[in-house]
C-alpha positions as CSV (number, residue, x, y, z in Angstrom):
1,X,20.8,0.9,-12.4
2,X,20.1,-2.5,-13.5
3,X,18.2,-5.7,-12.3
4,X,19.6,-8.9,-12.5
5,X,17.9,-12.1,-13.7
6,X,17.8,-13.9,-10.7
7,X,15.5,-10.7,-9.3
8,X,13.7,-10.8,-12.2
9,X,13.1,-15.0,-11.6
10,X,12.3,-13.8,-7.9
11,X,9.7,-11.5,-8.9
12,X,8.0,-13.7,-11.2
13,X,7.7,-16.3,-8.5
14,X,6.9,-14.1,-5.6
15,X,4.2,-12.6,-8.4
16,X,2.6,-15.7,-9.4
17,X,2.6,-17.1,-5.5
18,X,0.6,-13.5,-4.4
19,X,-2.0,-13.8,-7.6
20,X,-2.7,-17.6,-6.0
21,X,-2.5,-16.7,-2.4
22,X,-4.9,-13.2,-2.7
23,X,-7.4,-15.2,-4.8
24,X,-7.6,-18.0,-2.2
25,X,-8.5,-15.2,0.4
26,X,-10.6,-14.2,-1.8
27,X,-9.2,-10.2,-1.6
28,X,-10.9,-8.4,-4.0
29,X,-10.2,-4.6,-2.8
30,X,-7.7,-4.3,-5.4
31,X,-7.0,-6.0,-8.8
32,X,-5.3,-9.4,-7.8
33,X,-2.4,-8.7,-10.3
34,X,-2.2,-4.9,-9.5
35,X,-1.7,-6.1,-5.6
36,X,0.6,-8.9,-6.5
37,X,3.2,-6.9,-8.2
38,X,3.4,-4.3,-5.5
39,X,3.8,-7.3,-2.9
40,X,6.4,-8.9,-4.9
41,X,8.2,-4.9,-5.2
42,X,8.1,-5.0,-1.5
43,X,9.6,-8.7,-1.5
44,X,12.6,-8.0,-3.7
45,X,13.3,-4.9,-2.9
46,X,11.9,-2.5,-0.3
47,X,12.4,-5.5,2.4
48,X,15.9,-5.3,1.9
49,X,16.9,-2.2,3.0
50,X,17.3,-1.1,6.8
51,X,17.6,2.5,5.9
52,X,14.5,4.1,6.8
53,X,15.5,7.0,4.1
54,X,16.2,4.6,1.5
55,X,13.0,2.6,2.0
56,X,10.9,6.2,1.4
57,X,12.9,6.6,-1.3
58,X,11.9,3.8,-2.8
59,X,8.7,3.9,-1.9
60,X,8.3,7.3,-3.4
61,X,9.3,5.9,-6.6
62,X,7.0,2.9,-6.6
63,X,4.1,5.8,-5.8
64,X,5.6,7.8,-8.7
65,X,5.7,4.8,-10.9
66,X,2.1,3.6,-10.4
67,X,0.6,7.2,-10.3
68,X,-0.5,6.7,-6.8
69,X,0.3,8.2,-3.3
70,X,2.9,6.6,-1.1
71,X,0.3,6.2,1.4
72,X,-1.8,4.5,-1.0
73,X,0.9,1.9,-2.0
74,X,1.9,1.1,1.6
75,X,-1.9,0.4,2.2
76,X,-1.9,-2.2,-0.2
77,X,0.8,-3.6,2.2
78,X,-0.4,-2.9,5.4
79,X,-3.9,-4.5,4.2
80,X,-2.3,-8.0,2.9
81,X,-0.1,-8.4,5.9
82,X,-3.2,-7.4,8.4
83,X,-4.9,-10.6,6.0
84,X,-2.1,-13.0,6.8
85,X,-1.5,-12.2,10.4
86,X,-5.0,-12.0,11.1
87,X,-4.9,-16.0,10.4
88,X,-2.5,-16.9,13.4
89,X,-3.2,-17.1,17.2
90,X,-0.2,-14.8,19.1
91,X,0.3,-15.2,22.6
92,X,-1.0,-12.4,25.3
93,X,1.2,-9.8,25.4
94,X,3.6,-10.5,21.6
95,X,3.0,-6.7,20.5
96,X,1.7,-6.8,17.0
97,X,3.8,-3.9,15.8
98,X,5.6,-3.1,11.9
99,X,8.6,-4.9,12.9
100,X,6.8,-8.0,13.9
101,X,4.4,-7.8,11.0
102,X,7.8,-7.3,8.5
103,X,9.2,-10.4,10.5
104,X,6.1,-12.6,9.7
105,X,5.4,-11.6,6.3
């Protein structure tokens, strides 16, 4: 398959935007750039797809990619949008579930 330039632009954007927003929170579990581009992965591509089965695959092939677990690359997920939605106030009783944490991100 191939990747088109206008995902490439949207990675480099999405890449340089995580390196400034994970240094300003001053996140320093992982390597800032080693976090940013599997945020800006998740932002281009695994977002996009409704298919639960095609989202695994995907992540599998990230995991593959990076030498890691797929549990260990959906942490480095979980952990930045826990960071962001930890910063806003939700009303009693707005569930703070996957879907709602996708939506915010």
């Amino acid at each position: 398959s191939s990747v088109s330039l206008r995902d490439l632009k949207r990675f480099q954007i999405l890449f340089r935007s995580f390196i400034k927003s994970l240094e300003l929170r001053k996140q320093r579990k992982r390597e800032p750039a080693f976090a940013a581009s599997l945020l800006s992965l998740f932002m281009c591509y695994y977002f996009r797809f409704y298919s639960q089965d095609v989202r695994e695959q995907l992540l599998n092939h990230i995991a593959r990619c990076f030498d890691l677990t797929s549990a260990a690359v959906l942490d480095v997920l979980k952990d930045d949008q826990d960071s962001v939605v930890s910063h806003l106030k939700l009303e009693p009783g707005i569930a703070l579930n996957m879907a709602l944490k996708e939506n915010l991100y």
